[in-house]
C-alpha positions in Angstrom: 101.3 71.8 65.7 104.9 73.0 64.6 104.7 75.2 68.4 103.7 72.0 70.2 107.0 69.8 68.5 109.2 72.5 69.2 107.8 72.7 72.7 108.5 69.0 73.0 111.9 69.3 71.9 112.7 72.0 74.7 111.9 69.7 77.3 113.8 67.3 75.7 116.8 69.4 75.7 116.0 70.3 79.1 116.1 67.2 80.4 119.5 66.0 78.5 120.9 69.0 80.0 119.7 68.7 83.5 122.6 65.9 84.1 125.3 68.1 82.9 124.3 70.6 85.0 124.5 68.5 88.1 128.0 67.3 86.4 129.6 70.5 86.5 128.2 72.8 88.5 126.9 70.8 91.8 123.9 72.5 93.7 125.6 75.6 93.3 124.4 79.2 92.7 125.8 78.9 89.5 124.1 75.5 89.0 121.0 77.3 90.0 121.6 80.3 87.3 122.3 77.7 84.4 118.6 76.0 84.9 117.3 79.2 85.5 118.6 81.0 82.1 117.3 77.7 80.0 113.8 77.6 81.5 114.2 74.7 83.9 112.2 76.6 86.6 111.2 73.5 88.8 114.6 72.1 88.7 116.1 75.5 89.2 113.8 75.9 92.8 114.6 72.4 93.7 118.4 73.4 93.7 117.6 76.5 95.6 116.0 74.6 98.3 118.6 72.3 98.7 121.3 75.1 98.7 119.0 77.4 101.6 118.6 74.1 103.8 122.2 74.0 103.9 122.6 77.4 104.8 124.0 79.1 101.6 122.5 82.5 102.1 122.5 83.3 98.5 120.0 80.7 98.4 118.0 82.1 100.5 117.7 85.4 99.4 116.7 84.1 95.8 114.5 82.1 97.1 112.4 84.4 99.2 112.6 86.4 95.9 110.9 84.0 93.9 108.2 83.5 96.6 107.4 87.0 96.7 107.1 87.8 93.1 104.7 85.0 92.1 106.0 84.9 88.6 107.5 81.2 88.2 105.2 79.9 91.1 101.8 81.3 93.3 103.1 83.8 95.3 103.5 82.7 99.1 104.7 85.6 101.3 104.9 83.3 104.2 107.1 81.2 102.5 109.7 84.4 101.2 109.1 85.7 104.9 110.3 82.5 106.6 113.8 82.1 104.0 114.1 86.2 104.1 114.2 86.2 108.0 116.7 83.1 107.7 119.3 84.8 105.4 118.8 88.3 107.7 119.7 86.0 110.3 122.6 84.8 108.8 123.7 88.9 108.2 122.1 89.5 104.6 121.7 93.3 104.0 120.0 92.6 101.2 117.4 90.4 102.7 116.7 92.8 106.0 116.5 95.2 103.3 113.6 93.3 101.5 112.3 92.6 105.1 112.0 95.9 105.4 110.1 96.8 102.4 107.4 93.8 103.3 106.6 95.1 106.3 106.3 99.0 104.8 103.8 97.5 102.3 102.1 94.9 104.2 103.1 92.3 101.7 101.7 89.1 103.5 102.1 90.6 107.1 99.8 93.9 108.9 101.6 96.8 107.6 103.7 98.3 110.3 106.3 101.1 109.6 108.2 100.7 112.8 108.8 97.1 111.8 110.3 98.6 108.6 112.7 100.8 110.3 114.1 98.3 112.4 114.7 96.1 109.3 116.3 99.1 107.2 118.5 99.9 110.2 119.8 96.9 110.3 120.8 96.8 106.6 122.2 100.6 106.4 124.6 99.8 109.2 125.8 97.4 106.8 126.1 100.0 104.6 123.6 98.4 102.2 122.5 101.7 99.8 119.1 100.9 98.6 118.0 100.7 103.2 120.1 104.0 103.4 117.5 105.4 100.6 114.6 103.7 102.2 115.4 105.2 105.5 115.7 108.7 104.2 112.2 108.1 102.0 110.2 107.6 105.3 111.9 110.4 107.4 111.2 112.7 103.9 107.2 111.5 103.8 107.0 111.2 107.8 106.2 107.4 107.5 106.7 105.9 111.2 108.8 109.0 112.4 108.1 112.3 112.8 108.8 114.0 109.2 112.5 115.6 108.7 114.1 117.0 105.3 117.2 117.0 107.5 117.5 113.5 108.7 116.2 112.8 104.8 119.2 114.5 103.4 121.4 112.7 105.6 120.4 109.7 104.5 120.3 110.2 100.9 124.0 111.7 101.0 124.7 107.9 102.8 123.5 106.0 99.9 123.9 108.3 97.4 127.8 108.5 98.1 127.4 104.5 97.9 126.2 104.9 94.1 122.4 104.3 94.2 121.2 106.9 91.9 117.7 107.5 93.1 119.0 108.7 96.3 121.0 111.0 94.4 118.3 112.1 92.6 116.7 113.1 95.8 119.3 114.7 97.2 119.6 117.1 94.3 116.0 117.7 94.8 116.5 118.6 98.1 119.6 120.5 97.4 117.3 122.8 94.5 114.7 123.6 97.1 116.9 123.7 99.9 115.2 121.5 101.8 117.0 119.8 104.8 120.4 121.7 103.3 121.2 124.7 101.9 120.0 125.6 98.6 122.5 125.2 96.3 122.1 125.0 92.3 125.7 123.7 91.9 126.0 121.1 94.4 122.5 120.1 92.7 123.6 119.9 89.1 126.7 117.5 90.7 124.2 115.1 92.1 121.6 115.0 89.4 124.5 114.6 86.6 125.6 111.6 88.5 122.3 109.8 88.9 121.9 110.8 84.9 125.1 109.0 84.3 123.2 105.6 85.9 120.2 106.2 83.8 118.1 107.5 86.5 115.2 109.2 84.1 114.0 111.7 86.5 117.4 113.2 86.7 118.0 113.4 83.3 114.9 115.5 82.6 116.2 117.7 85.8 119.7 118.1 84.0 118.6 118.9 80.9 116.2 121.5 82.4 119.6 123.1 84.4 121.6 122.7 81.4 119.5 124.8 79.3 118.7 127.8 81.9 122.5 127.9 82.7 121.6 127.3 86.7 124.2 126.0 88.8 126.0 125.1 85.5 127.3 126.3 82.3 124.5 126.2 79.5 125.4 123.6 76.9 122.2 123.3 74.9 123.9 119.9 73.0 124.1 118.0 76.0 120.8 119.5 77.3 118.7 118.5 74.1 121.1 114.9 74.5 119.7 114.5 78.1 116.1 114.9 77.3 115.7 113.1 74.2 117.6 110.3 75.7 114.5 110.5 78.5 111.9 111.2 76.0 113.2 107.6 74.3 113.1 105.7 77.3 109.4 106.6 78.2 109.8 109.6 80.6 106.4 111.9 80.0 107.9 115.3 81.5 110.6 114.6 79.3 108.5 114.3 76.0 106.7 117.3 77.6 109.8 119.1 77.9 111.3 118.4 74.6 108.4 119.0 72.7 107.6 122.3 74.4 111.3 123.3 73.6 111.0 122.4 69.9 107.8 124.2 69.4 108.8 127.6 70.8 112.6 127.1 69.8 113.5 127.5 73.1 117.2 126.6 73.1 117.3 124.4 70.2 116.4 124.6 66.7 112.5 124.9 65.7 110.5 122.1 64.6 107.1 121.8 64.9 106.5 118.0 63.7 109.5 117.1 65.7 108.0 118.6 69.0 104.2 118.1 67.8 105.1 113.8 67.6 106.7 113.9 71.1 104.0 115.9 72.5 101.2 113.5 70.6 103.2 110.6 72.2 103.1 111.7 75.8 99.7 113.0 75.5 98.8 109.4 73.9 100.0 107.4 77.1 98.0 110.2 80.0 100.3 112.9 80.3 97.4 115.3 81.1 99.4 118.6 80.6 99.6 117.9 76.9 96.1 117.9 75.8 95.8 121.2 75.6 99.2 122.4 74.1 98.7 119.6 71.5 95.0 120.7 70.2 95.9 124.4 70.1 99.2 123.1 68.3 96.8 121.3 66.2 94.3 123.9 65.0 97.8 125.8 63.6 99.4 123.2 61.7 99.2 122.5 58.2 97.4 119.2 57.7 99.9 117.4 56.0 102.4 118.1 58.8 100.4 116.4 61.1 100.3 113.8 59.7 104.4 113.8 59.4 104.5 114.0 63.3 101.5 111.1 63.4 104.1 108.6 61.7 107.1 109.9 63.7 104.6 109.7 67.0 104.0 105.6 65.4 107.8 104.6 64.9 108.4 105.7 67.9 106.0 102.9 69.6 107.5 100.8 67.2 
């Protein structure tokens, strides 16, 4: 009952807001946002359309968005196509970007890589980073072109010197194998520590990993130990791996087996397949009361 009033009041509110909104903010994008961020999804679209008929490419873009992901209505992929292809016309990066990607997938169209090029093509030349990425990915997998670490790299270094961090990621990658460059530890370490710095997880476990053997860098176990359990927090299963491992065998960092037993409990508890083993021979040499220490650390931590 008490969920039902309140639910009534909300569309109450809604509606003695909705004027206001007009009031202030017109059919703006910031009109938009304001209906948006209060729940008014119908009145939100309705302004959207209004805006994208009128040629505000903004507009367009969000509203492709919104019929692609299917969360506020059904998803309609004709629908996004048709205002994506608009606000590409109208020399959005971000939407020949998304143009591209829908046509990678086959999201509502046949699946057709070459299609996706030409779309991510477009968007790099305008420099847009997240295309420059998606450009390198296929040349890296061979999806559409013949396969090149070399054109990869080139790519990556475009968008990863315009900030996007998985591209960095990448290029570190291919920088520790020496694929497509020249192995080099250093020049590594630089790009992985700058994708770290954005939060990219995958990096951050990388780091660490560098940080701790002294390769291509100075060791600093501190920021090392940092690096990981700042990756083990946030869900990454090599890094709960890792940091368990190095806490078992006191590789680096001090000793704890309940410590390194909960993290390696929790990555083996969401599928990380490598730990099942570790974790019952761990198991079988711990003192009972112990495990069940690193059982109620392995519970906050879901908490």
């Amino acid at each position: 009952m008490l969920a039902t009033v309140r639910a009534n009041l909300r569309k109450c509110l809604n509606l003695l807001l909705r004027p206001l909104t007009i009031g202030r903010h017109g059919y703006t994008v910031d009109g938009w946002w304001a209906a948006w961020n209060r729940g008014d999804y119908d009145f939100g679209i309705e302004i959207l359309k209004r805006l994208a008929k009128q040629g505000e490419t903004a507009a367009q873009v969000h509203l492709a968005q919104i019929y692609r992901d299917g969360e506020v209505v059904p998803a309609d992929y004709e629908t996004a196509i048709r205002w994506y292809e608009t606000a590409a016309d109208n020399g959005s990066a971000e939407a020949q970007n998304s143009l591209g990607c829908i046509h990678e997938h086959g999201l509502g169209v046949d699946q057709n890589y070459q299609e996706a090029l030409r779309w991510f093509r477009k968007s790099a030349a305008l420099g847009y980073a997240e295309a420059q990425y998606n450009i390198g990915v296929m040349y890296e997998d061979g999806r559409g072109v013949g396969k090149s670490d070399e054109v990869a790299a080139h790519w990556y270094e475009k968008a990863a010197k315009n900030g996007y961090p998985e591209a960095q990621y990448n290029l570190a990658v291919l920088c520790t194998e020496g694929r497509g460059v020249t192995q080099d530890d250093g020049r590594a370490v630089d790009w992985y520590r700058k994708a770290a710095d954005q939060g990219e997880l995958d990096a951050m476990n990388n780091l660490a990993e560098f940080l701790f053997e002294g390769r291509g860098v100075a060791k600093n176990l501190s920021e090392a130990k940092a690096l990981l359990e700042n990756a083990a927090k946030s869900g990454h299963l090599l890094a709960q791996y890792n940091l368990s491992r190095r806490l078992i065998e006191g590789d680096g960092i001090l000793e704890d087996w309940v410590e390194g037993c909960s993290w390696l409990m929790l990555a083996n508890s969401q599928g990380y397949e490598d730990a099942a083993g570790p974790l019952r021979t761990l198991l079988d040499e711990m003192d009972p009361e112990d495990v069940q220490k690193a059982e109620k650390l392995m519970v906050n931590r879901f908490a």
